[in-house]
LUMLUMPA-83634 format. One record per residue: residue number from 1; residue in one letter; x, y, z of N, C-alpha, C in turn. Coordinates in Angstrom, 3 decimals. Example, Ala and Ser with C-alpha at 12.3 -4.5 7.8 and 13.67 -1.06 7.14 Angstrom:
<atoms>
[1; 'a'; [13.190; -5.690; 7.800]; [12.300; -4.500; 7.800]; [13.200; -3.300; 7.800]]
[2; 's'; [12.850; -2.250; 7.080]; [13.670; -1.060; 7.140]; [12.900; 0.030; 7.870]]
</atoms>
This chain:
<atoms>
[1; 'x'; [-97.318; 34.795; -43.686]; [-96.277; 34.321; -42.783]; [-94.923; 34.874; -43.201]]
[2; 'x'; [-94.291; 34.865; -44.442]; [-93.385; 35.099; -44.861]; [-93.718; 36.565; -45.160]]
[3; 'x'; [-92.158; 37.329; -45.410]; [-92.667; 38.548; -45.667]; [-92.614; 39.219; -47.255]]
[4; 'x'; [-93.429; 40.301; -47.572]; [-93.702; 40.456; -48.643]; [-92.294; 40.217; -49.756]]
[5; 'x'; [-91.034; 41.042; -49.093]; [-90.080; 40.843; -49.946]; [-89.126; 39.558; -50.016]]
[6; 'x'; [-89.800; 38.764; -49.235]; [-89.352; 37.331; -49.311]; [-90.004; 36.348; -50.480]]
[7; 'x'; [-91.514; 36.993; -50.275]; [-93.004; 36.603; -51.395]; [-92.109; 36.864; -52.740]]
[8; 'x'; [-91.645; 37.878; -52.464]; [-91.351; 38.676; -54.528]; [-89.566; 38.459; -54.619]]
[9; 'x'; [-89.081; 37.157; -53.796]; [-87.621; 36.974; -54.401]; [-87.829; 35.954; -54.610]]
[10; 'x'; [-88.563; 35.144; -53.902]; [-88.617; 33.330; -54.322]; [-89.727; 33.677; -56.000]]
[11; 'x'; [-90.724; 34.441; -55.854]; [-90.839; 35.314; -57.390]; [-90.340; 35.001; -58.072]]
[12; 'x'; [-89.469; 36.143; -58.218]; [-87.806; 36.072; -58.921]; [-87.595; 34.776; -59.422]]
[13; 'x'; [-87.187; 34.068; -58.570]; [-86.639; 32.837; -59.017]; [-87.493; 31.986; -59.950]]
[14; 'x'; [-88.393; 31.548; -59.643]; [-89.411; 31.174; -60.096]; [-89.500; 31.730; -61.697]]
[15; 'x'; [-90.082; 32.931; -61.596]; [-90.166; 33.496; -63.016]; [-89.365; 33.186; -64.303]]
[16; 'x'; [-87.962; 33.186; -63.536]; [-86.880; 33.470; -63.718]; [-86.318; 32.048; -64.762]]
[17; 'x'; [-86.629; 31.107; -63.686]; [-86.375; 29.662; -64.462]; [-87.502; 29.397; -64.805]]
[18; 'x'; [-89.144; 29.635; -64.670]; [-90.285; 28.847; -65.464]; [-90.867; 30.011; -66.862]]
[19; 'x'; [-90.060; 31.059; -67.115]; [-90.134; 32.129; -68.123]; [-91.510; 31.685; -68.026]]
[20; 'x'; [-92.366; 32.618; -66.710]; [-93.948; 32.370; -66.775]; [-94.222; 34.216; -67.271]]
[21; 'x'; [-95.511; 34.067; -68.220]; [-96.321; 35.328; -68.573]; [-97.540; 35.000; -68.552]]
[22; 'x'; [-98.290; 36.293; -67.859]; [-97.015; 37.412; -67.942]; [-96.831; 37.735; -66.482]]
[23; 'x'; [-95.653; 38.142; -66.499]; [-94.673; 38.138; -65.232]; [-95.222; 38.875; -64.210]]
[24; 'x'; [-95.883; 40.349; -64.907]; [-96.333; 41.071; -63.516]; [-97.415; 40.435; -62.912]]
[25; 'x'; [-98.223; 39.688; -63.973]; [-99.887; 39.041; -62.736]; [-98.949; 37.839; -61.912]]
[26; 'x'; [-98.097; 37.365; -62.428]; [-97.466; 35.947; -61.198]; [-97.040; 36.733; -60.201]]
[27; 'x'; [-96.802; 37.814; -60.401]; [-95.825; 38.706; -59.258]; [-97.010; 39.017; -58.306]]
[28; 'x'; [-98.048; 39.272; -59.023]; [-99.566; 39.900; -58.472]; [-99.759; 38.597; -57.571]]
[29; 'x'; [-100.157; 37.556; -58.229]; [-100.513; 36.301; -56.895]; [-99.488; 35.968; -56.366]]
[30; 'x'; [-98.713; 36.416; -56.246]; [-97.556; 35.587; -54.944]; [-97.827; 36.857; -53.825]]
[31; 'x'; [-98.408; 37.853; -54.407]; [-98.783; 38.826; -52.709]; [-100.245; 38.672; -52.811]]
[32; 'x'; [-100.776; 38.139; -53.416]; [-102.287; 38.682; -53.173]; [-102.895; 37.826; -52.403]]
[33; 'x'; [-102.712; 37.017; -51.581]; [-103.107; 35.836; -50.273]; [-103.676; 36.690; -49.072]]
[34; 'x'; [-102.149; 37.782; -49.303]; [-101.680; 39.163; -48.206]; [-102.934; 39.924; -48.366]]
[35; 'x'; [-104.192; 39.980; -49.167]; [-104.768; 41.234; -49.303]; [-106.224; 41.475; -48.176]]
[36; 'x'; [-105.941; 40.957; -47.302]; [-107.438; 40.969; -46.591]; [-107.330; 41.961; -45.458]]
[37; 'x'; [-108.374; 42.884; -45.349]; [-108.721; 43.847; -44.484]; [-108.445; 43.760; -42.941]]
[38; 'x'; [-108.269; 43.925; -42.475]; [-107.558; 44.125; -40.741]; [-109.090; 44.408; -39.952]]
[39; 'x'; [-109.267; 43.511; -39.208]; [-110.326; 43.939; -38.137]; [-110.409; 44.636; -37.562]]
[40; 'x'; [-111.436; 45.441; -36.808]; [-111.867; 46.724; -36.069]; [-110.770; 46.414; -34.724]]
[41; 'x'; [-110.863; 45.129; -34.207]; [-109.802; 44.753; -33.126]; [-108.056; 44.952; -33.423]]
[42; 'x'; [-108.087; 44.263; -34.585]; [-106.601; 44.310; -34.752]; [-106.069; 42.901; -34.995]]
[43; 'x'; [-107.019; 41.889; -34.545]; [-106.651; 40.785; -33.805]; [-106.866; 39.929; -35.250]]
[44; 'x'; [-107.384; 39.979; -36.762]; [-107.080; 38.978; -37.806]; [-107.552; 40.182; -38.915]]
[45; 'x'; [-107.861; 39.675; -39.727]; [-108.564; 40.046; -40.865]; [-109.067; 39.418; -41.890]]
[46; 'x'; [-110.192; 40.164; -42.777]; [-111.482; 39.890; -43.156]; [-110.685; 40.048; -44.700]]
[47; 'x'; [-111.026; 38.748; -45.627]; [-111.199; 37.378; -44.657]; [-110.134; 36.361; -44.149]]
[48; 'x'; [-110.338; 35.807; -43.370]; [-109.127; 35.232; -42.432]; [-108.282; 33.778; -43.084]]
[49; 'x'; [-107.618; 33.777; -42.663]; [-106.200; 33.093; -43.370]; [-107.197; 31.814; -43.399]]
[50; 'x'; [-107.888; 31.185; -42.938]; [-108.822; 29.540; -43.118]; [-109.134; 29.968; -45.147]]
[51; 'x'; [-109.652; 31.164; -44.833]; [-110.229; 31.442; -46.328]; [-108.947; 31.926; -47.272]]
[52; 'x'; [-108.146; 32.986; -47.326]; [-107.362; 33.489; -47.901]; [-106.335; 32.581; -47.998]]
[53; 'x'; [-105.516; 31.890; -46.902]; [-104.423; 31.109; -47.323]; [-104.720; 29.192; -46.869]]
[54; 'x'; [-105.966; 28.950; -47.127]; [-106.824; 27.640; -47.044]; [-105.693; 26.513; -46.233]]
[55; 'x'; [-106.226; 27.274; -44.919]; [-106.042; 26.641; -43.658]; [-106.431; 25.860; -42.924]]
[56; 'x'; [-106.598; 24.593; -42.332]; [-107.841; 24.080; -41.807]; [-107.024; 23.228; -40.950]]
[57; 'x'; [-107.671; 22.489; -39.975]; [-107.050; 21.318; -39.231]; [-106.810; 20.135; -39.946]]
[58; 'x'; [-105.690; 20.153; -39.401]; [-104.608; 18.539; -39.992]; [-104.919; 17.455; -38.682]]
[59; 'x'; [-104.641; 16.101; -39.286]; [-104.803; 15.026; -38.189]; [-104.781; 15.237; -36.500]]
[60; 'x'; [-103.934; 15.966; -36.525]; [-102.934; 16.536; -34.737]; [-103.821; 17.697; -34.567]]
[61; 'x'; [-105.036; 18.341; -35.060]; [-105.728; 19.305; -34.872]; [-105.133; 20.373; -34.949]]
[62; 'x'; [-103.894; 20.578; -35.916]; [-103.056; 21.769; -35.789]; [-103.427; 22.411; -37.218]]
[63; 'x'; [-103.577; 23.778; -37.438]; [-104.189; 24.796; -38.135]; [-102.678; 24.659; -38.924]]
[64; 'x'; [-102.594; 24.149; -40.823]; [-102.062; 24.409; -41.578]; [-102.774; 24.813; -42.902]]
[65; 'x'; [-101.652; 25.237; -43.651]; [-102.503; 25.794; -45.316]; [-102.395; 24.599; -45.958]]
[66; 'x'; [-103.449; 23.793; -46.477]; [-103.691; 23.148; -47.127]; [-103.707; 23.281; -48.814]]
[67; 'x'; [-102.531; 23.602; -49.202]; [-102.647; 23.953; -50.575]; [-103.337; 23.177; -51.764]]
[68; 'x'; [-103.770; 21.664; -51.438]; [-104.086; 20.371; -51.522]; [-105.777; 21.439; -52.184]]
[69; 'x'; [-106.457; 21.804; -50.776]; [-107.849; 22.513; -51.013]; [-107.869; 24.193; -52.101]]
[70; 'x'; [-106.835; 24.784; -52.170]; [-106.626; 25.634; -53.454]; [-106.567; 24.818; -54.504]]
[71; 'x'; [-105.757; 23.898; -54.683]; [-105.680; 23.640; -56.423]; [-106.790; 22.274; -56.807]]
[72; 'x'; [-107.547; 21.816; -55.728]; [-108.468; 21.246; -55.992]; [-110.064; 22.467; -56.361]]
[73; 'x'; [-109.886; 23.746; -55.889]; [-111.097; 24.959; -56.050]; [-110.640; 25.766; -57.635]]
[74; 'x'; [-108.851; 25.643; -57.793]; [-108.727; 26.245; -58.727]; [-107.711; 26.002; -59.419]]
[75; 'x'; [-106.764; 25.157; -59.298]; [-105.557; 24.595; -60.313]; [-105.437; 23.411; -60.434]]
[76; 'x'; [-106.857; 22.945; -60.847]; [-106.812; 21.097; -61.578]; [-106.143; 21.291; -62.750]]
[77; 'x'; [-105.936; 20.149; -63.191]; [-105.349; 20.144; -64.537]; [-106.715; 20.763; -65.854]]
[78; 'x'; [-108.013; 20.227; -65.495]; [-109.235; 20.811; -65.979]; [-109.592; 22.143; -66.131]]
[79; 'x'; [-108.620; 22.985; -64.572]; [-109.069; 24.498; -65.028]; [-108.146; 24.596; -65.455]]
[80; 'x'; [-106.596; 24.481; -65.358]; [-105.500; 25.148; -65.689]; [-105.539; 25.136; -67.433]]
[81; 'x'; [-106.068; 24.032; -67.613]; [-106.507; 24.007; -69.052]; [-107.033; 25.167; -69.576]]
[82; 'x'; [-108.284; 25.625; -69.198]; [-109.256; 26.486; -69.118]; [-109.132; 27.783; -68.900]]
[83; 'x'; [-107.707; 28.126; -68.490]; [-107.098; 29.025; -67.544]; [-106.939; 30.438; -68.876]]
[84; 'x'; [-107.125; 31.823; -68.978]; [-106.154; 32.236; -69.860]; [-105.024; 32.538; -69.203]]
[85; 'x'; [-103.844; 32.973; -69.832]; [-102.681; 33.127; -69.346]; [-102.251; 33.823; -68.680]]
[86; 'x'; [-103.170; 34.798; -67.831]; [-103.391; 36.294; -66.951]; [-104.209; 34.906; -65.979]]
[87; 'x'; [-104.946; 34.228; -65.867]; [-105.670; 34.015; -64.876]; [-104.149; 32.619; -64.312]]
[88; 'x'; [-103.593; 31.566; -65.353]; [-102.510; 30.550; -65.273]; [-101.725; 31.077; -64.114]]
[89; 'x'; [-101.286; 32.371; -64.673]; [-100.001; 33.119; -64.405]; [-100.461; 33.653; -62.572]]
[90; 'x'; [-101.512; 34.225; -62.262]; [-101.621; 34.619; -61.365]; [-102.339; 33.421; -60.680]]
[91; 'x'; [-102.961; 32.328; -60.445]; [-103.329; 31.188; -59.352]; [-102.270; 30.351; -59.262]]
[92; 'x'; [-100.910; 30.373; -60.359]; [-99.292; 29.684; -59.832]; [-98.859; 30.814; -58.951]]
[93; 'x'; [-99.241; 31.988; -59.414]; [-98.301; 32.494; -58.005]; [-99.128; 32.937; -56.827]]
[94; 'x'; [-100.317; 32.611; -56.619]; [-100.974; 32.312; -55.643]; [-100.756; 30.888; -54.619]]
[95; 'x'; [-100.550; 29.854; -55.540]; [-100.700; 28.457; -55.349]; [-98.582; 28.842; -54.470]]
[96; 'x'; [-98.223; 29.540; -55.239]; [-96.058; 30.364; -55.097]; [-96.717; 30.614; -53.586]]
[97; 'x'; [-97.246; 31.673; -53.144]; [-97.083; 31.910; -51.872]; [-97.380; 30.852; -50.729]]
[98; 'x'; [-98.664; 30.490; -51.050]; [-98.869; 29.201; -49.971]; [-98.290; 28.288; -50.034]]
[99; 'x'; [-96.995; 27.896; -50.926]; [-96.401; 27.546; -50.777]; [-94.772; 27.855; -49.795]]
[100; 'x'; [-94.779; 29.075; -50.230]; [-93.164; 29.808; -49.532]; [-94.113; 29.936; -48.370]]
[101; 'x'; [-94.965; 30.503; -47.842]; [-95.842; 30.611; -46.330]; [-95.073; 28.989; -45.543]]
[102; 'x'; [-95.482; 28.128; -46.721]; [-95.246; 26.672; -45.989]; [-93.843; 26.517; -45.253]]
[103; 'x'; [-93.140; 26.749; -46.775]; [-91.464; 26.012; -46.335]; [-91.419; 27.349; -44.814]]
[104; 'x'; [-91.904; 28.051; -44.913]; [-91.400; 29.991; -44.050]; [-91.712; 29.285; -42.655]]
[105; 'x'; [-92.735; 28.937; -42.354]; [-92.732; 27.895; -40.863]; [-92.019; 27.112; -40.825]]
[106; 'x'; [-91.949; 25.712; -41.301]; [-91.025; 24.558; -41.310]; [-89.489; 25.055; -41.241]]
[107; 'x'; [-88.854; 25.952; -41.960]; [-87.596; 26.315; -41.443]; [-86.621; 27.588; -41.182]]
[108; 'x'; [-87.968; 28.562; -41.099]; [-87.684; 29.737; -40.328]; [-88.483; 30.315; -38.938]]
[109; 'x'; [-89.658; 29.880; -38.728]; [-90.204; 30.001; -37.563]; [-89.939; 29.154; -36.263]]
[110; 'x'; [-89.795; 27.638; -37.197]; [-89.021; 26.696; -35.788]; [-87.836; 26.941; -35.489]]
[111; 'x'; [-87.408; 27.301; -36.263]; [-85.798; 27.984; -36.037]; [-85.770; 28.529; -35.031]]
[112; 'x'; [-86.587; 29.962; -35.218]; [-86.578; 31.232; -34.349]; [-87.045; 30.551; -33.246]]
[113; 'x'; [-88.270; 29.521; -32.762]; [-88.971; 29.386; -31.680]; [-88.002; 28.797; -30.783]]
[114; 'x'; [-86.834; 28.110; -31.966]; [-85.646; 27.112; -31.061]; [-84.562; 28.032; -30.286]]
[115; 'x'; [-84.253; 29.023; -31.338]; [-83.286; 30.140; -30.759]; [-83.483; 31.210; -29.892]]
[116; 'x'; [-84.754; 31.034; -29.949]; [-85.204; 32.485; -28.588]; [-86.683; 31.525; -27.758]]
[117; 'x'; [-86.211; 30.279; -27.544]; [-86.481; 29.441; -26.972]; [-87.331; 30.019; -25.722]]
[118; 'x'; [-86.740; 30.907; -24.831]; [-86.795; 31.465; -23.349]; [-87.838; 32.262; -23.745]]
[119; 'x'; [-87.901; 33.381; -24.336]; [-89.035; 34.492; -25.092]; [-89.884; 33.476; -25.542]]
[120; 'x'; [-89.697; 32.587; -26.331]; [-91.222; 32.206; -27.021]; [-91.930; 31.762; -25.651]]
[121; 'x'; [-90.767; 31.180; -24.880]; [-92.222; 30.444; -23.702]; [-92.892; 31.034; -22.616]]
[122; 'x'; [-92.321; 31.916; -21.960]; [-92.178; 33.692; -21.297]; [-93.553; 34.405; -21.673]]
[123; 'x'; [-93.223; 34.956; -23.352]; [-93.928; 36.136; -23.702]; [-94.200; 35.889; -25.222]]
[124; 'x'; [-94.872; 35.566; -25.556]; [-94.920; 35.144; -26.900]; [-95.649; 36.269; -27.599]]
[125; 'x'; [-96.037; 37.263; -27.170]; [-95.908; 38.161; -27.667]; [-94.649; 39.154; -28.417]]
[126; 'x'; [-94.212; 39.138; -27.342]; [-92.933; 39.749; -27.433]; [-92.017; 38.989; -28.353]]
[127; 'x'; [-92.141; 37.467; -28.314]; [-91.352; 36.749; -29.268]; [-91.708; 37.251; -30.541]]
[128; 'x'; [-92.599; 37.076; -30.746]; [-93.497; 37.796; -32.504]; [-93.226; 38.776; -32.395]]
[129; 'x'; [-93.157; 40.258; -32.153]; [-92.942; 41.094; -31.960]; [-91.138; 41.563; -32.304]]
[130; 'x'; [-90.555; 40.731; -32.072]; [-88.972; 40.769; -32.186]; [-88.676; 39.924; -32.989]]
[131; 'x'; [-89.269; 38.757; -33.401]; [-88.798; 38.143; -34.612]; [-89.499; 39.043; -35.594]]
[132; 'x'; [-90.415; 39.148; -35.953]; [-91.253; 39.941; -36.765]; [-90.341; 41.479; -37.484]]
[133; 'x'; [-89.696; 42.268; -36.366]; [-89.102; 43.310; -36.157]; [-87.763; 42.712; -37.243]]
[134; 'x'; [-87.254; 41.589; -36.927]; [-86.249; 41.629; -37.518]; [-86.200; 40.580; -39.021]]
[135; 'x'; [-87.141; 40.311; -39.132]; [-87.475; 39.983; -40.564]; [-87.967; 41.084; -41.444]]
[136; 'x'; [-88.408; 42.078; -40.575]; [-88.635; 43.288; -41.755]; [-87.712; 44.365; -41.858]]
[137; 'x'; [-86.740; 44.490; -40.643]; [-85.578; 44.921; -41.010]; [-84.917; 44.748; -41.869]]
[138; 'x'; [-84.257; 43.169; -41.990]; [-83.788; 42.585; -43.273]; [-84.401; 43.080; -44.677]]
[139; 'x'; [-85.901; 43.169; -44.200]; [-86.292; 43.740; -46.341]; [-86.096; 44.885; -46.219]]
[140; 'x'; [-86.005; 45.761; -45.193]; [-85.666; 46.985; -45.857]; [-84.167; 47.391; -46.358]]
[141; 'x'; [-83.134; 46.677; -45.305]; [-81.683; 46.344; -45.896]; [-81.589; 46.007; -46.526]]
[142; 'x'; [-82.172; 44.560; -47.489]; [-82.133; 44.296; -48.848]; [-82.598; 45.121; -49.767]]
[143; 'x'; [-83.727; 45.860; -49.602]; [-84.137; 47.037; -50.531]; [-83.386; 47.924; -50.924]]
[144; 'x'; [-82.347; 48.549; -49.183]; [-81.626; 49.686; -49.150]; [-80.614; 49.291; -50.336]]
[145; 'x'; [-80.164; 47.842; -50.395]; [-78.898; 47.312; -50.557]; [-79.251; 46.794; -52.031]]
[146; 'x'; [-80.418; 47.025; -52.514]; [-80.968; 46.346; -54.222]; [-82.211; 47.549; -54.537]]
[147; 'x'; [-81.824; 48.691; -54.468]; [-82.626; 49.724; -55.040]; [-83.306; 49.260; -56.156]]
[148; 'x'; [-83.069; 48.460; -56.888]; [-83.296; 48.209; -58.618]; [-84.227; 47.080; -58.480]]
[149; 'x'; [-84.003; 46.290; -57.331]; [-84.798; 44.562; -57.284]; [-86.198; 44.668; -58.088]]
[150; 'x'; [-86.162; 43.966; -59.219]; [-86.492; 43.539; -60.113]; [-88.125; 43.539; -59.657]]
[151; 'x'; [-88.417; 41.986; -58.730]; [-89.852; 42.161; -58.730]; [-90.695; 42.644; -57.969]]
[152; 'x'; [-89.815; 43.291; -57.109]; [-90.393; 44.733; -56.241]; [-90.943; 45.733; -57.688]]
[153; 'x'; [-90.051; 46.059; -58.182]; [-90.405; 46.859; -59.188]; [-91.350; 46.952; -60.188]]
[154; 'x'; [-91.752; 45.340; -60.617]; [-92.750; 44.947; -61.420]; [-93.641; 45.118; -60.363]]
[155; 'x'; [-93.820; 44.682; -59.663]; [-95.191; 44.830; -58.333]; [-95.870; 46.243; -58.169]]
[156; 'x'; [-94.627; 47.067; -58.194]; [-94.754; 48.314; -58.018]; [-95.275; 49.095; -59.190]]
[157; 'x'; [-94.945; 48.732; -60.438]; [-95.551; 49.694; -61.467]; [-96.566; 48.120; -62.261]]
[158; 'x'; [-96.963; 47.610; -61.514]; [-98.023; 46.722; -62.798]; [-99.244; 47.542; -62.750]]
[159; 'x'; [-99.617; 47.919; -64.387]; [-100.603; 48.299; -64.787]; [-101.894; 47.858; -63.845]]
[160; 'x'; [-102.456; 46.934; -63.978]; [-103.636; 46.378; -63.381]; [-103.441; 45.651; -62.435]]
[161; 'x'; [-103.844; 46.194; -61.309]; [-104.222; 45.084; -60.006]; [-105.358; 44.967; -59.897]]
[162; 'x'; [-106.532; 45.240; -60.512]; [-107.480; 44.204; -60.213]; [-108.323; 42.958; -59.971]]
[163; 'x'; [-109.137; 42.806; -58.985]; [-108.588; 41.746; -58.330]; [-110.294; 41.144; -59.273]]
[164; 'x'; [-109.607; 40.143; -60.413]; [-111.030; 39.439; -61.271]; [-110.672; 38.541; -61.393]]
[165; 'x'; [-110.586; 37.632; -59.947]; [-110.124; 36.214; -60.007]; [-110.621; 35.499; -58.692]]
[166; 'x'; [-111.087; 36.088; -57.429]; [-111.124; 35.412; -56.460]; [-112.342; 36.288; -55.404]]
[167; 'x'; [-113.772; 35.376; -55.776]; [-114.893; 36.222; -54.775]; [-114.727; 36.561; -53.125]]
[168; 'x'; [-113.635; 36.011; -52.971]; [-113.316; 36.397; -51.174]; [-112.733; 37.350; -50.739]]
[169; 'x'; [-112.185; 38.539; -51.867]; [-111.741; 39.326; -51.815]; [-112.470; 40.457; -53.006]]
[170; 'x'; [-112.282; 41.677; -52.201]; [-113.417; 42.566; -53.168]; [-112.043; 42.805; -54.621]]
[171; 'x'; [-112.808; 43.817; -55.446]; [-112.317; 44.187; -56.556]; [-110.849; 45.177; -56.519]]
[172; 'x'; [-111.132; 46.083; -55.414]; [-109.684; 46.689; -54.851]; [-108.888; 46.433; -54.048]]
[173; 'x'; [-109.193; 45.237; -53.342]; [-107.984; 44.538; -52.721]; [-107.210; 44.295; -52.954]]
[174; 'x'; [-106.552; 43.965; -53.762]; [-105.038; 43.967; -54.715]; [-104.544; 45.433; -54.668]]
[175; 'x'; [-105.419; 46.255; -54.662]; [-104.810; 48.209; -55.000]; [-104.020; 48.307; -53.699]]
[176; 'x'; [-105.070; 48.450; -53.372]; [-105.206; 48.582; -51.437]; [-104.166; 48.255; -51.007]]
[177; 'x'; [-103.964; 46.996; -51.037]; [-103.152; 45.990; -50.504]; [-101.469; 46.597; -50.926]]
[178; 'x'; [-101.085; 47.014; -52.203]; [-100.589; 47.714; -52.678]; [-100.372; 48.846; -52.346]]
[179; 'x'; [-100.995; 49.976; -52.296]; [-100.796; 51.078; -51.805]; [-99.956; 51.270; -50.274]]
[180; 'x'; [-100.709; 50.124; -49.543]; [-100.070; 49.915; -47.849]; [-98.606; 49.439; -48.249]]
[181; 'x'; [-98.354; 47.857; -48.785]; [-97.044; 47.507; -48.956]; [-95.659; 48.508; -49.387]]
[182; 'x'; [-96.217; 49.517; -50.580]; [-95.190; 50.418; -51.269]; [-95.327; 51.349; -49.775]]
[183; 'x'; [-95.918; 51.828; -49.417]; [-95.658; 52.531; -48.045]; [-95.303; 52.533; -46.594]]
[184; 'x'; [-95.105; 50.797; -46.936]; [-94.455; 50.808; -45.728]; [-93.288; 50.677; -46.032]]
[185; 'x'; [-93.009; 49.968; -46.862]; [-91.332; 49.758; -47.297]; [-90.700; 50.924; -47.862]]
[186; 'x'; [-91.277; 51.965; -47.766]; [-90.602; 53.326; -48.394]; [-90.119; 53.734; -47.084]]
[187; 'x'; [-91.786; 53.848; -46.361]; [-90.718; 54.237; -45.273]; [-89.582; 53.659; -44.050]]
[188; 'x'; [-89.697; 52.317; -44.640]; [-88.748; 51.461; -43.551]; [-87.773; 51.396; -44.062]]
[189; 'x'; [-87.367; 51.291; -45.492]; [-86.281; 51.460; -46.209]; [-85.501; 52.524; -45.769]]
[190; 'x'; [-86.051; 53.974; -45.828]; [-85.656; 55.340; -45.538]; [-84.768; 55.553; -44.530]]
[191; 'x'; [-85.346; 54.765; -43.049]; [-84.966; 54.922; -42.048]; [-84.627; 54.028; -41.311]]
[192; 'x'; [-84.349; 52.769; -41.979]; [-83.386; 51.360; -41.211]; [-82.232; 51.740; -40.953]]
[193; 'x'; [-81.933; 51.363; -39.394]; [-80.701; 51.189; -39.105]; [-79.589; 49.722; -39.106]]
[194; 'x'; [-79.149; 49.814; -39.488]; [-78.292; 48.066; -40.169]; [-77.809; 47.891; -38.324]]
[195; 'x'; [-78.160; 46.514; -37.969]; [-78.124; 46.074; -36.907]; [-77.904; 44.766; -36.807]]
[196; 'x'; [-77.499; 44.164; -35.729]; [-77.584; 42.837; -35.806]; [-78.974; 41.974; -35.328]]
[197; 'x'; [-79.276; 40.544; -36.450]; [-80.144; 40.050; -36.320]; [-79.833; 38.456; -36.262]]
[198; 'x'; [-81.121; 38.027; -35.039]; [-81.170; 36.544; -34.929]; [-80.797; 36.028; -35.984]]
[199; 'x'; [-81.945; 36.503; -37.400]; [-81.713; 35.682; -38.368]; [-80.704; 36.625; -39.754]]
[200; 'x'; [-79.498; 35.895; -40.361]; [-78.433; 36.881; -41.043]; [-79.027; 37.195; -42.558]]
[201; 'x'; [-78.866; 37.220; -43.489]; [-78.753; 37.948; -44.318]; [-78.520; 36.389; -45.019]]
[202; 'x'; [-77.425; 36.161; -45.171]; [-76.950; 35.030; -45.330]; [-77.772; 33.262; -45.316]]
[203; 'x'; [-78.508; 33.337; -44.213]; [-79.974; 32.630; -43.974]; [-80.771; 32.786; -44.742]]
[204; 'x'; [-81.159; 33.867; -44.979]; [-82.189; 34.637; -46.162]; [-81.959; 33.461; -47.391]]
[205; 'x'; [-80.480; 34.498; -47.572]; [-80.398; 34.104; -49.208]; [-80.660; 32.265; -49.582]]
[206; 'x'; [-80.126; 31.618; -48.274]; [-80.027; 30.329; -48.499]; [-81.758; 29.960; -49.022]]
[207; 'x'; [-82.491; 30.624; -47.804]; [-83.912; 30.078; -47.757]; [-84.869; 30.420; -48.981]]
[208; 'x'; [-84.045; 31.706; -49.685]; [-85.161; 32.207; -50.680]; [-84.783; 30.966; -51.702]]
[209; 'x'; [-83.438; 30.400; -51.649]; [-82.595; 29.819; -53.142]; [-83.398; 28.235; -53.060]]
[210; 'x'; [-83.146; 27.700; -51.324]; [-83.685; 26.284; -51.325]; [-85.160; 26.394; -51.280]]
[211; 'x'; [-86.025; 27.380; -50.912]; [-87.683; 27.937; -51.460]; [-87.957; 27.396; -53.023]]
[212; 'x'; [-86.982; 28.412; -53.236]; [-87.483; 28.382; -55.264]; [-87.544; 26.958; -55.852]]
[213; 'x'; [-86.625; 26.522; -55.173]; [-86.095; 24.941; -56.050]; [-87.123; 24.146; -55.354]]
[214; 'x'; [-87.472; 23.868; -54.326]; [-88.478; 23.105; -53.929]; [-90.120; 23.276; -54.548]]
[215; 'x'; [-90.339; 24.715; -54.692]; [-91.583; 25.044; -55.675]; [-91.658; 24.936; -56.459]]
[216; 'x'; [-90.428; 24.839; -57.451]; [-90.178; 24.407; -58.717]; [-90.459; 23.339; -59.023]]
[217; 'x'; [-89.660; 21.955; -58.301]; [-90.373; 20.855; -58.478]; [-91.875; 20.173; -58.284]]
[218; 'x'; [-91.943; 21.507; -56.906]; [-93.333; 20.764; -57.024]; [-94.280; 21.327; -57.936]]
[219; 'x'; [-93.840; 22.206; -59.172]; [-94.888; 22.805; -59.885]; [-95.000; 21.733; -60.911]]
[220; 'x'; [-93.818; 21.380; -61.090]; [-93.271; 20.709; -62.364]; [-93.793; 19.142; -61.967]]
[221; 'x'; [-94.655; 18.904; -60.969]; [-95.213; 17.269; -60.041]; [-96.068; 17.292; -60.729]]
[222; 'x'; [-96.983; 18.452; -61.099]; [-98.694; 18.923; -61.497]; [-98.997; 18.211; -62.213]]
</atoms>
């Protein structure tokens, strides 16, 4: 839901104040939710967010991530125990994304659905399509504008992405997954034009800052 360079700043933060190691596998599970194969259609991918970001129906029959069903499969206090510090490090920042996915609906998607109100009800294609457009604009302006950003960079040169932690995803899904991300943002970086957007820059920063602090506590609930 959120986008990758949104995934690796609430990261940042995180890392940043819970001095978690080692840093590049937390960096590794806060994208690796992202790693599932794209269907022959186009239309989801294998395997689909019910499995990858443990989704299921809530009371109102409405499809949310149940992070509740991840850390009951893999971050009890029993495994975390059990955990070594490569496996700790990467199911918190697994447990990091489905979390920022969460707050990323609750107060950036209702946002958008409120502000382009007319489009979402119209063409909702087109609504996704143009919000979408301009949330990835923004990472490539922040990229353009933080050449150096920290856990882009760890993401980008971590030794091992292999993926020896989670049977729903094969062994190179983490590479993979990798290889696409550094290539798209190279080339969107390259060739963004700075424009104006629904959502500012300024929004961002608020959402990545009130993100971190809310995951924080709730890590620190466990």
């Amino acid at each position: 839901m959120a986008s990758w360079i949104i995934h690796l700043r609430v990261a940042q933060q995180l890392y940043q104040q819970l001095h978690i190691e080692p840093v590049d596998t937390f960096v590794l599970g806060n994208i690796a939710p992202d790693s599932g194969v794209p269907t022959a259609d186009g239309t989801g991918f294998i395997p689909d967010a019910e499995i990858s970001h443990f989704r299921s129906l809530d009371e109102n029959g409405i499809k949310l991530i149940q992070e509740d069903l991840f850390i009951a499969r893999y971050f009890t206090p029993e495994r975390r125990q059990a955990c070594t510090d490569q496996e700790y490090a990467f199911f918190l920042g697994y447990l990091t994304h489905l979390l920022t996915d969460k707050l990323w609906a609750e107060k950036i998607v209702y946002s958008a659905k409120e502000k382009q109100g007319a489009l979402f009800q119209s063409d909702r294609k087109l609504f996704w399509q143009t919000v979408k457009r301009d949330w990835y604009d923004l990472d490539f302006m922040y990229l353009k504008a933080h050449p150096a950003f920290e856990a882009f960079c760890i993401y980008r040169d971590a030794p091992d992405v292999r993926n020896t932690y989670l049977d729903f995803f094969s062994e190179n899904a983490f590479e993979e997954r990798r290889r696409f991300i550094l290539d798209f943002y190279a080339h969107g970086t390259a060739n963004v034009v700075e424009r104006a957007a629904y959502l500012s820059p300024e929004e961002l920063d608020h959402f990545v800052v009130s993100a971190a602090d809310e995951i924080l506590r709730y890590i620190q609930s466990l």
